[in-house]
C-alpha positions as CSV (number, residue, x, y, z in Angstrom):
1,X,26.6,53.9,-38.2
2,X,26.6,50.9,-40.8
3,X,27.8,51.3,-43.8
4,X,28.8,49.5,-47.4
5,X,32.4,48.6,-47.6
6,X,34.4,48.8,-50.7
7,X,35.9,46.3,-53.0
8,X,39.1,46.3,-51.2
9,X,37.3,46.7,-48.0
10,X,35.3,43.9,-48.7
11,X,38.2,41.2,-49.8
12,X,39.8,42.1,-46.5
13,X,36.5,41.2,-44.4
14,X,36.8,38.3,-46.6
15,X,40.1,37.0,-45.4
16,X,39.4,37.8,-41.7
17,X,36.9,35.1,-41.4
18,X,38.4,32.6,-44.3
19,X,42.1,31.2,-44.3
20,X,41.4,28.7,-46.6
21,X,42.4,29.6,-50.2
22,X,39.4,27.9,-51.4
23,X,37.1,30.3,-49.3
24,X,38.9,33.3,-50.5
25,X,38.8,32.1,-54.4
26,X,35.3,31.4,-54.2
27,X,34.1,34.9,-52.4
28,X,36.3,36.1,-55.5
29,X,34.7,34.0,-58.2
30,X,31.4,34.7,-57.1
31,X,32.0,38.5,-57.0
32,X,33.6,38.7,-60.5
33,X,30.4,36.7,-61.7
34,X,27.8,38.9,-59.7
35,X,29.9,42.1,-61.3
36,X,29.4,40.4,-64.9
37,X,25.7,40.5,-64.3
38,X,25.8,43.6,-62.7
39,X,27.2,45.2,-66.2
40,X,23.9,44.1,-67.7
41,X,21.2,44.5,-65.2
42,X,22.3,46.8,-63.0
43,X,25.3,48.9,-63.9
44,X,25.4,51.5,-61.6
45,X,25.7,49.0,-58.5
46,X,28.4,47.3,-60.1
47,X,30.4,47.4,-56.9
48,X,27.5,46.9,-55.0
49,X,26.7,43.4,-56.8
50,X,30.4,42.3,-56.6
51,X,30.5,42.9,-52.6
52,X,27.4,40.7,-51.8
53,X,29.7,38.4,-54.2
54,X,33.0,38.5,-51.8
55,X,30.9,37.9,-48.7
56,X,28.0,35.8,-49.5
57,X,30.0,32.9,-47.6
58,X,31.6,35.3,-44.8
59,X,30.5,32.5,-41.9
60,X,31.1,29.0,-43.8
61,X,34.4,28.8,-42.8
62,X,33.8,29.3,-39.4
63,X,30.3,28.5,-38.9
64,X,29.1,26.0,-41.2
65,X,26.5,24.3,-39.5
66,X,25.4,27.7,-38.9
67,X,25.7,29.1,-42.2
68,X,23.9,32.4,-43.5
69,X,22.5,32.5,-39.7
70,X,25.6,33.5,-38.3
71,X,26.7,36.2,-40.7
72,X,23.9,38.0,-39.9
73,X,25.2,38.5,-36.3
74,X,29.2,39.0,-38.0
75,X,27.7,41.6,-40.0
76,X,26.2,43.7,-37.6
77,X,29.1,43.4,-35.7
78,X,31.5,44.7,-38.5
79,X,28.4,47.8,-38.7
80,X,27.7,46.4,-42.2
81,X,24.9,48.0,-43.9
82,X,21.5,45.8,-44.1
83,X,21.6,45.8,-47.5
84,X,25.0,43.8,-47.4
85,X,23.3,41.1,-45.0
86,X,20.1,40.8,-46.7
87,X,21.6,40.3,-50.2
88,X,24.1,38.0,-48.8
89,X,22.4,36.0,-46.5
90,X,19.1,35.2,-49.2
91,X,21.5,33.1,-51.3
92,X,20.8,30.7,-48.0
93,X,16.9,30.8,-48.2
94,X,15.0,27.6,-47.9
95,X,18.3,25.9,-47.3
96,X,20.3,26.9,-44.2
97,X,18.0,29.1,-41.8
98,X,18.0,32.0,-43.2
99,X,14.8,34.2,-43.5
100,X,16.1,36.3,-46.5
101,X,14.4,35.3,-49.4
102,X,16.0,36.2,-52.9
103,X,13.6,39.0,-54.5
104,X,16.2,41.4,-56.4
105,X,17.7,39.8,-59.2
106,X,21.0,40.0,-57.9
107,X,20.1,37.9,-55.0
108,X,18.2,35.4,-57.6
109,X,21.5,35.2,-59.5
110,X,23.4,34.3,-56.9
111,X,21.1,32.4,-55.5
112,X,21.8,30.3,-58.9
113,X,25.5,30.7,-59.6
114,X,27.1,30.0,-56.0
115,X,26.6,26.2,-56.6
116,X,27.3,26.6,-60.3
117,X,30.3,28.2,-60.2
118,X,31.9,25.7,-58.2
119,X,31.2,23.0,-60.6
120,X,32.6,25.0,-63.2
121,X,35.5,25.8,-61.1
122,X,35.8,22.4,-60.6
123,X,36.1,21.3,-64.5
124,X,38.2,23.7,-65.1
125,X,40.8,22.5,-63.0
126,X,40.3,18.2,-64.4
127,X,41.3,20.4,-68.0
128,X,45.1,20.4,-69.3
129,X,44.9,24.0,-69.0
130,X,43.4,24.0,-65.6
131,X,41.2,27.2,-67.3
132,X,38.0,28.3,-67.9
133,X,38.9,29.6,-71.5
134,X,39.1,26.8,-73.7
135,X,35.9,25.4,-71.8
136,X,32.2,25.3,-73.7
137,X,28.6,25.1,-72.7
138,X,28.8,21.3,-73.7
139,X,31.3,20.7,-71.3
140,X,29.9,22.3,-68.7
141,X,26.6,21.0,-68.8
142,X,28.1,17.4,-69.3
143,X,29.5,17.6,-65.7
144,X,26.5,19.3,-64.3
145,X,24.5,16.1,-65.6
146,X,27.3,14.0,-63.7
147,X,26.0,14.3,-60.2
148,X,29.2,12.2,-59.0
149,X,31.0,15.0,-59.8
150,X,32.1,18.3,-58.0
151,X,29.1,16.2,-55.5
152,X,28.7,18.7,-52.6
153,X,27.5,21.1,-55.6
154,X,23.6,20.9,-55.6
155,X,22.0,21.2,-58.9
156,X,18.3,21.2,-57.6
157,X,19.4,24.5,-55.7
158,X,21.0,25.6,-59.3
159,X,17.9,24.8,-61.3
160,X,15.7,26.9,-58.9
161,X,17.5,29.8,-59.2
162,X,17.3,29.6,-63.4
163,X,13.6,29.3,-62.6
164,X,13.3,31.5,-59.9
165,X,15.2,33.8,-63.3
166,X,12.9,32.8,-65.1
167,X,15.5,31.8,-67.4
168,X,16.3,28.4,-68.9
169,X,19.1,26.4,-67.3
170,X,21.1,26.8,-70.7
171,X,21.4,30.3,-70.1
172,X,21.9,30.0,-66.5
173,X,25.0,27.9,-67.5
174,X,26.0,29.7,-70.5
175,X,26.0,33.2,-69.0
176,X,27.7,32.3,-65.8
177,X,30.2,30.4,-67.7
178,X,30.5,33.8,-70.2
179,X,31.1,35.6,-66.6
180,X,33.9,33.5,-65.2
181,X,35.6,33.1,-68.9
182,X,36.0,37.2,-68.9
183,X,37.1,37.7,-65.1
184,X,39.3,34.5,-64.8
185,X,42.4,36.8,-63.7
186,X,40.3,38.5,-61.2
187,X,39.6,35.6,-59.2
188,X,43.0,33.2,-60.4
189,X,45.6,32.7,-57.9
């Protein structure tokens, strides 16, 4: 019997495949951001959003060379619900083997904030208050124009997914932006 795990449920899977803080903040970040879209697109799968959030990246740790391949088989080991590895594994499409493509706009928007929300992760900590809240569009989209920084995030892969939206990239980076800004304790450490 598969099934969807819970928030809590979720975060646990998390940290039994990642050790590294990093891995765990990030599954975090991206789950508080998913939520934040959730609210406006799709508010009665709010949970639902923020779990394909926690465990897009179940297998990086592990697996990287292997990534969004591998979770498939992790997943249906833990009897997770194909729902779960669908969503979470399209955020790899066209890029890492898997054969999820993202069609729900959930799995469009993370298909366009995992990357981004590591460069903004990223600035925030070069800022004296090592914060999101005292950050603004312009700066964000000053350092997504400097591809020498936060380097291993790919900003072609960010500008499909604000295509793939529909959206333009200043809202792609303004919204997500808007989303970390309101859940920064949710994903701090």
């Amino acid at each position: 019997m598969t099934y969807i795990p819970n928030l809590q449920e979720a975060l646990e899977l998390l940290k039994k495949y990642n050790q590294e803080p990093f891995h765990i903040k990030h599954g975090k970040t991206v789950g508080a951001v998913l939520a934040q879209f959730a609210d406006k697109y799709d508010p009665e799968n709010r949970d639902f959003w923020q779990v394909v959030g926690i465990l897009h990246d179940l297998d990086f740790e592990m697996y990287p060379d292997e990534h969004c391949v591998k979770q498939v088989e992790l997943m249906r080991a833990e009897d997770l619900d194909e729902s779960i590895i669908r969503s979470t594994t399209s955020h790899g499409y066209g890029m890492t083997g898997s054969v999820y493509k993202p069609e729900h706009i959930m799995e469009k928007i993370l298909f366009a904030v995992d990357e981004l929300t590591g460069i903004i992760c990223a600035a925030a900590l070069m800022r004296p208050s090592k914060s999101v809240q005292d950050m603004n569009l312009k700066s964000v989209k000053k350092k997504f124009k400097d591809k020498s920084f936060a380097a291993g995030c790919d900003r072609d892969v960010i500008k499909s997914g604000a295509e793939a939206l529909g959206w333009e990239l200043d809202t792609l980076l303004s919204e997500t932006l808007a989303a970390m800004q309101a859940t920064e304790a949710d994903w701090v450490e």
